[in-house]
Backbone as a ProteinNet text record, in pm:
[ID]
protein_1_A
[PRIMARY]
XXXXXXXXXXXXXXXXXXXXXXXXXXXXXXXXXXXXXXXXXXXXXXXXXXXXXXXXXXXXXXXXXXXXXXXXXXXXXXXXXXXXXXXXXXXXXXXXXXXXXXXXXXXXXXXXXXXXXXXXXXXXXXXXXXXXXXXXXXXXXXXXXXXXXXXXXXXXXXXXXXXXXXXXXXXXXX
[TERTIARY]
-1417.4	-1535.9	-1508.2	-1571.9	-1602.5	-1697.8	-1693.7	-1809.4	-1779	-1858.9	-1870.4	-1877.2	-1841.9	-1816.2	-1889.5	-1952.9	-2003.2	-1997.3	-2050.6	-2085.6	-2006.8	-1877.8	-1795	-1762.4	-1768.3	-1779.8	-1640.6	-1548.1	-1443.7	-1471.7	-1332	-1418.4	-1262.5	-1324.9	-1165.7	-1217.2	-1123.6	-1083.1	-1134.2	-1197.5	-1231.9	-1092.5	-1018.5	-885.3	-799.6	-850.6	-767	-823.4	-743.7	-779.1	-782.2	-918.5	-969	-1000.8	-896.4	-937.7	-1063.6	-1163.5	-1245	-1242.7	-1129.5	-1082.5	-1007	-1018.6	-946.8	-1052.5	-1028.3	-1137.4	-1091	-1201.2	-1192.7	-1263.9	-1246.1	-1297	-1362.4	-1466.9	-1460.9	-1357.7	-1311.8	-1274.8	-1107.9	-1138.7	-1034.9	-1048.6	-922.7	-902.8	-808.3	-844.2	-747.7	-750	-673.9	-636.5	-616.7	-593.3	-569	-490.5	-487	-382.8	-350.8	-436.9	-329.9	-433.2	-368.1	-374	-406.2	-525.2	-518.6	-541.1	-410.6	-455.5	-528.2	-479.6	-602.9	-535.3	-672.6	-646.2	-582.1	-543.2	-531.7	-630.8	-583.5	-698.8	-729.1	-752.1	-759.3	-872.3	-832.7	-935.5	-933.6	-1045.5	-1045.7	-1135.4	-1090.7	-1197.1	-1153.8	-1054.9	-995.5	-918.4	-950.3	-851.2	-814.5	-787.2	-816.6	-710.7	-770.7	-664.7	-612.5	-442.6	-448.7	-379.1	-420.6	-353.5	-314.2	-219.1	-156.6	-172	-155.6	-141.4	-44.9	-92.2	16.1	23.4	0.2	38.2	9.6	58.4	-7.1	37.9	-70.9	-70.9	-120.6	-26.5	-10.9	-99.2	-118.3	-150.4	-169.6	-235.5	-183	-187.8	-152.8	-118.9	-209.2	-192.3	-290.4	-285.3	-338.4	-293.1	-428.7	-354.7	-464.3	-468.7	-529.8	-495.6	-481.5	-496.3	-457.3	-350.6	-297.6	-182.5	-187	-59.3	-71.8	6.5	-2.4	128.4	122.7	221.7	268.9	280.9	257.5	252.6	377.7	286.1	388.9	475.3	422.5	494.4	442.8	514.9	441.9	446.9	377.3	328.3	358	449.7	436.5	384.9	394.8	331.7	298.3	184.5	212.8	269.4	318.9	332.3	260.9	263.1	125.5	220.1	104.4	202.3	21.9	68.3	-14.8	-8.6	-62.6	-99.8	77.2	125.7	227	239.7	366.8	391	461.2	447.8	520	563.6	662.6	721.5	674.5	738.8	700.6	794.1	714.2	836.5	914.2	879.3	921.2	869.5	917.8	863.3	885.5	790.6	813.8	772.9	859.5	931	813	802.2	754.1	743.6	679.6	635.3	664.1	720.9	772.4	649.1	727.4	609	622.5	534.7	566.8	506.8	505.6	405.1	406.9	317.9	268.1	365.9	319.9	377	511.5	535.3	667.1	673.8	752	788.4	861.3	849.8	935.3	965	1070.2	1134.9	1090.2	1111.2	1069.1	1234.2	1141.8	1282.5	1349.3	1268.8	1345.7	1265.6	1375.1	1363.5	1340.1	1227	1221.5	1231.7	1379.8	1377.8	1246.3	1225	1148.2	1167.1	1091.6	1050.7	1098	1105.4	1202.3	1076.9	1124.7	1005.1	1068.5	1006.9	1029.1	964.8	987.8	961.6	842.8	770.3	655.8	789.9	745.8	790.9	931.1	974.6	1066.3	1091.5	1181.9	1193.3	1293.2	1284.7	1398.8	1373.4	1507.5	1495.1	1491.5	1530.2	1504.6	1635.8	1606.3	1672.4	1807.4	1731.7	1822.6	1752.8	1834.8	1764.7	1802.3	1679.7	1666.8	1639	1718.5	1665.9	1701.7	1620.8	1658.7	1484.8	1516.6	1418	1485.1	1479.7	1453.2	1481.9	1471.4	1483.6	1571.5	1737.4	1824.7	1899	1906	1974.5	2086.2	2131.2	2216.2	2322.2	2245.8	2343.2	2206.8	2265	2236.8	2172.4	2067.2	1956.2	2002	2081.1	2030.6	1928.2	1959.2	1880.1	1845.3	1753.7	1731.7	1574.3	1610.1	1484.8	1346.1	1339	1238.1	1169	1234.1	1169.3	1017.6	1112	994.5	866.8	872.8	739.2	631.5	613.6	488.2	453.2	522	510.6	449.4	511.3	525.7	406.8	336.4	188.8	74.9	64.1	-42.7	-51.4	76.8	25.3	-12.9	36.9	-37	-165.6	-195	-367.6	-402.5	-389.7	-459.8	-522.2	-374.3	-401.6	-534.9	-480.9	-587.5	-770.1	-742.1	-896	-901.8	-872.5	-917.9	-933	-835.2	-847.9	-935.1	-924.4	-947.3	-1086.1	-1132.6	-1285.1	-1295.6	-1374.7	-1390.7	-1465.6	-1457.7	-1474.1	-1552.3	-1656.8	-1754.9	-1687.9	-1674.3	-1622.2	-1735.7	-1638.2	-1740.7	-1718.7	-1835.4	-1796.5	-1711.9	-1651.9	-1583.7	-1714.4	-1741	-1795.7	-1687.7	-1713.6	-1656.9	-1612.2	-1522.8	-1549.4	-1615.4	-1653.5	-1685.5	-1619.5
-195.6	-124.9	-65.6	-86.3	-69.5	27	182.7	273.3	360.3	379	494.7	668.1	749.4	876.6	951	1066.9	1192.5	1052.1	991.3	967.8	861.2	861.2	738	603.9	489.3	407.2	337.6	251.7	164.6	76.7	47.1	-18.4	-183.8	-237.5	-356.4	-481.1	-540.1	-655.8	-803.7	-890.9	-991.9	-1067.1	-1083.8	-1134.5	-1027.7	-935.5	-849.6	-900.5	-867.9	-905.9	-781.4	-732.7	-653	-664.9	-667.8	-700	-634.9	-698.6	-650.3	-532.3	-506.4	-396.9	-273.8	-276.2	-224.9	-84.7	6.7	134.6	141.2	184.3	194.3	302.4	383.4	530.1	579	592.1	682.9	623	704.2	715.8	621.4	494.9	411.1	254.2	245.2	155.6	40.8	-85.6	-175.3	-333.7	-324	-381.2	-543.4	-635.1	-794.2	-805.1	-912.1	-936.1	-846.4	-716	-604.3	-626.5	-639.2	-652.1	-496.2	-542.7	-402.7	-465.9	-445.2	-519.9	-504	-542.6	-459.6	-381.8	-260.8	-127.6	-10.8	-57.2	12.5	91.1	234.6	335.6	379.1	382.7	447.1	545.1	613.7	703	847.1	779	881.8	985.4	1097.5	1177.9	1290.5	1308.7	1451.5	1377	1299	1254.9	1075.1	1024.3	868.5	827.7	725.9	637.6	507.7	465	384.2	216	121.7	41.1	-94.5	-64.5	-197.4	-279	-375.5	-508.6	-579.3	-653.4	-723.9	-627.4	-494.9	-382.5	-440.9	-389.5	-433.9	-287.5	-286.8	-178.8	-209.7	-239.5	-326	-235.6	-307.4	-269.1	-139.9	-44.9	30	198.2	150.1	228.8	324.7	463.3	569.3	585.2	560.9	660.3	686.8	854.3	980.3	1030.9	1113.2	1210	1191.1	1126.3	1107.8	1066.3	909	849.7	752.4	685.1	553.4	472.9	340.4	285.5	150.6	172.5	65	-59.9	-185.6	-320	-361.7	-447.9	-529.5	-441.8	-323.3	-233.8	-249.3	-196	-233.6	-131	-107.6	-2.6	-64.6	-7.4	-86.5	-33.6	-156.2	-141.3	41.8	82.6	234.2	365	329.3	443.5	522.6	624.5	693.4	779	754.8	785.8	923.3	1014	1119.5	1190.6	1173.8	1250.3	1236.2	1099.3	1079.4	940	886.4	760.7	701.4	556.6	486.1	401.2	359.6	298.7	162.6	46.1	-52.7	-129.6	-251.1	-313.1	-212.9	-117.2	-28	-29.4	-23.2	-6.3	95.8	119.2	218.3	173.3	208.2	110.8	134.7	48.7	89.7	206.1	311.1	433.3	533.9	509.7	602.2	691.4	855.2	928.9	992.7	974	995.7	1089.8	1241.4	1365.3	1440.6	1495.5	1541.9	1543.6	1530.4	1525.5	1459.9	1328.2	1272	1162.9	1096.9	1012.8	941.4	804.1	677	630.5	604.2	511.1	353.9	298.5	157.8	89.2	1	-85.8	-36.8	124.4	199.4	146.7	190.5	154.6	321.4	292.3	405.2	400.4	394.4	367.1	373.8	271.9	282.3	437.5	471.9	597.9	728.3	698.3	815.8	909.5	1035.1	1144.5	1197.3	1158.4	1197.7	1332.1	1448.3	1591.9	1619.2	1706.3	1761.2	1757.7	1701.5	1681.5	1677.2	1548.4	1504.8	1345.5	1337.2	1254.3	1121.4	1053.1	927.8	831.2	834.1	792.5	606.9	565.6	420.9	321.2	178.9	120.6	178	286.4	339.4	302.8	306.2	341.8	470	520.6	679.8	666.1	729.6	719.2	848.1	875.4	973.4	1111.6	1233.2	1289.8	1427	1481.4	1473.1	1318.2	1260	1102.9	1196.7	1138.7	1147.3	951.2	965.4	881.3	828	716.8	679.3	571.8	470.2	408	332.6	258.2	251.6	83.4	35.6	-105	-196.2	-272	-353.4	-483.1	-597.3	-677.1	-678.6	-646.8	-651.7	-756.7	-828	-908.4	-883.2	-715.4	-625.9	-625.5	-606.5	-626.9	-775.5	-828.5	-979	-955.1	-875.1	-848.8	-848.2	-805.6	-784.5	-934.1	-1019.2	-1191.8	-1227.3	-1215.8	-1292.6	-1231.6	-1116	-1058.8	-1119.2	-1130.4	-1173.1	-1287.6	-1444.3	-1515.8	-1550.4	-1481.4	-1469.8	-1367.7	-1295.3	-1250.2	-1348.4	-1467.1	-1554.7	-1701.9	-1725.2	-1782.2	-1703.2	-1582	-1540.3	-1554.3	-1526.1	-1508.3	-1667.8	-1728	-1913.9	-1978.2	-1921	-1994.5	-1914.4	-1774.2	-1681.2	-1715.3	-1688.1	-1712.9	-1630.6	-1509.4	-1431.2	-1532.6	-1516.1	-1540.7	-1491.7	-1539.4	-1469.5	-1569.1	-1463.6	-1446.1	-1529.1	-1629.8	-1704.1	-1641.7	-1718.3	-1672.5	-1804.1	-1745	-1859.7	-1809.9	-1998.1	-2014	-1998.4	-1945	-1955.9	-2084.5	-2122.9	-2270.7	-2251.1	-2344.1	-2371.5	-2427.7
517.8	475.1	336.9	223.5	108.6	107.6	37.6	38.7	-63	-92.3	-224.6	-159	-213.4	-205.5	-307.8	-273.6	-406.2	-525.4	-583.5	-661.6	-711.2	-629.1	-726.7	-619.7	-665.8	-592.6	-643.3	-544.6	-540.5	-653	-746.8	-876.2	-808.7	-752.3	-694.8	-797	-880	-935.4	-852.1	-900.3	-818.3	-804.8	-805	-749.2	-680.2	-661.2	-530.4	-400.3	-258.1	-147.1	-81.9	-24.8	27	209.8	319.9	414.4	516.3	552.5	542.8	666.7	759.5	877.6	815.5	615.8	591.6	527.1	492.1	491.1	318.8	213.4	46.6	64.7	6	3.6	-160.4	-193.5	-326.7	-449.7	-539.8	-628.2	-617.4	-643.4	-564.6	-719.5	-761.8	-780.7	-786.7	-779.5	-714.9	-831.9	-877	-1000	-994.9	-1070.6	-1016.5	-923.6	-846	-737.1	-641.9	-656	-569	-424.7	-293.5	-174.1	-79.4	-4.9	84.2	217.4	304.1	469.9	576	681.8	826.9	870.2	836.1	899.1	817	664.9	566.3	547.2	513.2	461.3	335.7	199.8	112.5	74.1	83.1	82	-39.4	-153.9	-263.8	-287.3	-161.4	-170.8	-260.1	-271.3	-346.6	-446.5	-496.3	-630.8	-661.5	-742.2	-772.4	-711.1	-619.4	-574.5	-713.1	-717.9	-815.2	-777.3	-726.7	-728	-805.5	-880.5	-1004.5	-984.8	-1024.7	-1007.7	-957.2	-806.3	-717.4	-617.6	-671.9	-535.1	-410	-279	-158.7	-63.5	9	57.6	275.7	325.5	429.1	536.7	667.9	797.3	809.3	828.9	874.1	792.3	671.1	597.2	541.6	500.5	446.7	302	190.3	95.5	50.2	-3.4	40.1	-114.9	-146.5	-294.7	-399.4	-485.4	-647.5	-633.4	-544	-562	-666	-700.5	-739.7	-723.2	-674.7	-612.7	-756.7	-813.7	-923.7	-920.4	-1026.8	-1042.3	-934.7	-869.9	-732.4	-667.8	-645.4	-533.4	-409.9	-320	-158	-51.3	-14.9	56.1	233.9	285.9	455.2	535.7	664	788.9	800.3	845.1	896	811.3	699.2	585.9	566.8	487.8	466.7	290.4	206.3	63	23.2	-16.2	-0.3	-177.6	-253.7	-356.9	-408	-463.5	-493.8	-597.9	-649.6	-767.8	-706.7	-678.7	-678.4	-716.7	-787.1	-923.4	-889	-1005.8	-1023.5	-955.2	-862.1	-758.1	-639.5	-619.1	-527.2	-401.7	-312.9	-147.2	-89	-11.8	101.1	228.1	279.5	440.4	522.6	628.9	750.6	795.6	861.8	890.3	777	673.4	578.5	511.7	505.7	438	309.4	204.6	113	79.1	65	-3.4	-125.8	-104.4	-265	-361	-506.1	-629.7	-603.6	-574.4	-534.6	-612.2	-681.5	-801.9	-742.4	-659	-672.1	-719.6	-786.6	-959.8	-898.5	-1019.5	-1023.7	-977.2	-876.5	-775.8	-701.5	-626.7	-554.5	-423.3	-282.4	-147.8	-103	8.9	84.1	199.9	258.9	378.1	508.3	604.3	685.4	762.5	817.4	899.3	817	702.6	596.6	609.8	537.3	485.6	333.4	239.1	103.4	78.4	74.9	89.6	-79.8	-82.9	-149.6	-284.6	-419.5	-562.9	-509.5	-509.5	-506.8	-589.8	-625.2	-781.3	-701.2	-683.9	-619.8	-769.9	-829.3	-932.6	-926.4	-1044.7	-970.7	-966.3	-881.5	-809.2	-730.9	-645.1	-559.1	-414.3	-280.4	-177.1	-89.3	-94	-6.6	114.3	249.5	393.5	450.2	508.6	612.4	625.4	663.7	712.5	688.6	561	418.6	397.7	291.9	251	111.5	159.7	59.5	30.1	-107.7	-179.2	-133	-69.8	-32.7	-100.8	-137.1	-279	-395.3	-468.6	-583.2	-538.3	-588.7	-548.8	-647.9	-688.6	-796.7	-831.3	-690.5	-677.8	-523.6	-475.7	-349.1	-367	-217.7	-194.9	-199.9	-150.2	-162	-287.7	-388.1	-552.6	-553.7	-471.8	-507.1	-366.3	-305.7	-198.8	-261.7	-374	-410.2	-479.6	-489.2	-561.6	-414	-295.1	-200.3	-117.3	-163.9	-95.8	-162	-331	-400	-357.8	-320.7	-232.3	-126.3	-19.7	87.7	100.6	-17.6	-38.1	-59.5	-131.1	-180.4	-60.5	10.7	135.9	243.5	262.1	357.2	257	136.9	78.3	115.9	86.2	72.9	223	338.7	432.4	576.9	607.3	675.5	706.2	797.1	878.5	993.1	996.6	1098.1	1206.5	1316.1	1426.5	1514.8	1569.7	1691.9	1776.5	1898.2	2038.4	2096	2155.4	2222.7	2420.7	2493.6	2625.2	2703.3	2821.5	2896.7	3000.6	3062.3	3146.1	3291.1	3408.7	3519.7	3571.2	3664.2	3695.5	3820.2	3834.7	3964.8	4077.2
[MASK]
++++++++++++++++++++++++++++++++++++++++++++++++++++++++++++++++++++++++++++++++++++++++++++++++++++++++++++++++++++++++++++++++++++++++++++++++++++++++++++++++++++++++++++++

């Protein structure tokens, strides 16, 4: 669902993939290539949502507040990134939470189920885990960097091949 808010309406790129189970809120924008999945929320009611180019922002996921998640960064399953930056090529894991005024460096890992605490700076190509989410070693090439290559094509598969479906009935046998 695509909807406009107080006055400002979702401004999305015709080559982004917008799933249509996925919620766009207000003051929301979503740049070439950048991906939003099923059941993703964005929602720009208190401040611009920003998503780069290639971004993908998976299943599940919330982001709330005057965020912005950076060129081919990736947002996972169930995350929720809240009035925060997230660098370029950077992820944040599965359930991971990211809050206010919080700065993800570019090519940094946020461990899954982590909690990155209110202005907190994770500089870049490091990976942070834990609850505070402290720095644990240093990223140089991790596979993670290329997620956001490997989402803009599978946005592109689902836009080209995907076909919602009406439920048909089964007859009983006899």
């Amino acid at each position: 669902m695509i909807r406009s808010f107080d006055g400002h309406e979702p401004e999305i790129a015709d080559s982004a993939y917008v799933d249509e189970s996925a919620v766009v809120v207000g003051e929301v924008t979503i740049e070439a290539d950048a991906s939003v999945w099923p059941g993703a929320v964005l929602r720009g009611d208190h401040g611009r949502i920003v998503l780069r180019e290639g971004a993908n922002v998976q299943d599940n996921a919330t982001i709330h507040e005057g965020a912005e998640i950076g060129p081919y960064a990736t947002v996972g399953h169930n995350a929720i990134v809240h009035s925060a930056t997230v660098g370029r090529r950077s992820m944040v894991g599965m359930g991971a939470i990211v809050l206010d005024g919080t700065e993800v460096g570019e090519k940094s890992l946020v461990g899954a189920n982590s909690v990155v605490t209110e202005h907190t700076t994770i500089p870049d190509s490091v990976l942070a885990v834990g609850s505070p989410a402290e720095v644990v070693k240093e990223v140089e090439d991790s596979t993670w960097h290329e997620a956001g290559d490997r989402y803009v094509e599978l946005s592109r598969t689902h836009a080209e091949t995907s076909e919602v479906l009406e439920r048909g009935t089964v007859s009983p046998e006899d």
